[in-house]
Structure formats: C-alpha cells, structure tokens
C-alpha positions, 0 to 999 in steps of 0.5 A: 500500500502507497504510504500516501494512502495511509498519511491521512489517517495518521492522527499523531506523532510519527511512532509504530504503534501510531503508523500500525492504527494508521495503516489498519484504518486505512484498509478499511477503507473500501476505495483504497487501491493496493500496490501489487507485490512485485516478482523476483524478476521485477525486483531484480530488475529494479535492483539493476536500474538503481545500480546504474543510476548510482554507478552513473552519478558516482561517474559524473559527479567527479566532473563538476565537483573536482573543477569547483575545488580547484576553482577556488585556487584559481584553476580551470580548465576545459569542460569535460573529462580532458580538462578534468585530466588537466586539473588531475595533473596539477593535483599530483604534482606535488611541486606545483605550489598553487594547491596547498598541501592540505587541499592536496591530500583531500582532493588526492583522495577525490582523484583515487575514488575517480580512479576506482570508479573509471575501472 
C-alpha cells in the first residue's frame, strides 16, 4: 500500500504503534487501491536500474565537483573529462605550489575514488 494512502489517517506523532492504527484504518477503507507485490524478476530488475543510476552519478559527479575545488585556487580548465585530466595533473604534482598541501591530500583522495570508479 502507497504510504500516501495511509498519511491521512495518521492522527499523531510519527511512532509504530501510531503508523500500525494508521495503516489498519486505512484498509478499511473500501476505495483504497493496493500496490501489487512485485516478482523476483521485477525486483531484480529494479535492483539493476538503481545500480546504474548510482554507478552513473558516482561517474559524473567527479566532473563538476573536482573543477569547483580547484576553482577556488584559481584553476580551470576545459569542460569535460580532458580538462578534468588537466586539473588531475596539477593535483599530483606535488611541486606545483598553487594547491596547498592540505587541499592536496583531500582532493588526492577525490582523484583515487575517480580512479576506482573509471575501472
């Protein structure tokens, strides 16, 4: 059952016992629609989009984040994985003194994760 369903009913605070008399009164009602239960195939292949989903932000998101971060040290680059491959050089150079050592070890770690993602 949809839980939009059951929220009218709800009388107090959220706790189980009041979402357990929620749920009851709901049922009673003889308009209330039921979601059906979904098969092993329907769950799995919902498990398969939301793990694409995940997987493609933890692959875009490194794309606007890292570019923010060394914005704020005054570099940029081009748009896209090629500027990001830029930025990630100036990160790991460690004799490039416009990213401070501290900034280094934080986006060092951004760069690994990135790396781990990509494989």
């Amino acid at each position: 059952m949809p839980p939009s369903y059951v929220k009218p009913y709800l009388k107090r605070h959220k706790n189980d016992m009041a979402d357990a008399e929620a749920i009851c009164e709901t049922v009673t009602r003889p308009t209330v629609r039921f979601v059906p239960v979904k098969s092993p195939e329907q769950q799995g292949l919902m498990v398969l989009h939301r793990t694409r989903l995940v997987m493609t932000r933890q692959r875009t998101q490194p794309l606007q984040r890292d570019p923010g971060h060394m914005a704020e040290f005054g570099l940029t680059a081009a748009i896209g994985r090629e500027g990001l491959g830029k930025l990630i050089s100036v990160i790991l150079d460690c004799a490039d003194e416009r990213v401070t050592r501290e900034a280094r070890v934080c986006l060092t770690m951004l760069v690994d994760q990135l790396r781990l993602v990509n494989v």
